[in-house]
C-alpha positions, 0 to 999 in steps of 0.5 A: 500500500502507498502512504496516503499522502501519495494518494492525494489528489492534485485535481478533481474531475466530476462528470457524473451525468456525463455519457462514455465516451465523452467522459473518458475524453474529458479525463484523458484531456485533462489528465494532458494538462497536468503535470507528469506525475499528477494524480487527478480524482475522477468522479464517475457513475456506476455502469457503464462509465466505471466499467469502460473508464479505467479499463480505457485509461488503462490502455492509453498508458495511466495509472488506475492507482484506487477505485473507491464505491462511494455508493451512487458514484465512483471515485477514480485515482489516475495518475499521469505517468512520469514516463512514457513506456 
């Protein structure tokens, strides 16, 4: 487990109501704009958008560090990698 001080969001993000794709878009823009490193708290809704998000940010190269149930919605821990691999 990482100390929490590492788990520290630098942004938050909340797009519930927002559909897939256009969620992962915003995230993906978003995460562009942070700092290599950053670490951006995602909100989304349960279904469908928890479901493809991560797996979608995944494959582009983040890291899904923490998927927290806060019962009607998800928060997301994603974090902008330092390098590219």
């Amino acid at each position: 487990m990482m100390p929490s001080s590492l788990l520290t969001p630098d942004a938050q993000l909340d797009l519930r109501g927002t559909p897939c794709p256009i969620n992962f878009v915003r995230t993906k823009l978003r995460l562009e704009k942070m700092p290599l490193g950053g670490l951006l708290e995602v909100w989304l809704d349960p279904g469908e958008p928890i479901e493809q998000v991560p797996d979608s940010l995944t494959m582009a190269g983040y890291v899904v560090e923490q998927i927290t149930d806060c019962s009607n919605y998800f928060s997301l821990l994603v974090r902008r990698p330092v390098a590219v691999q």
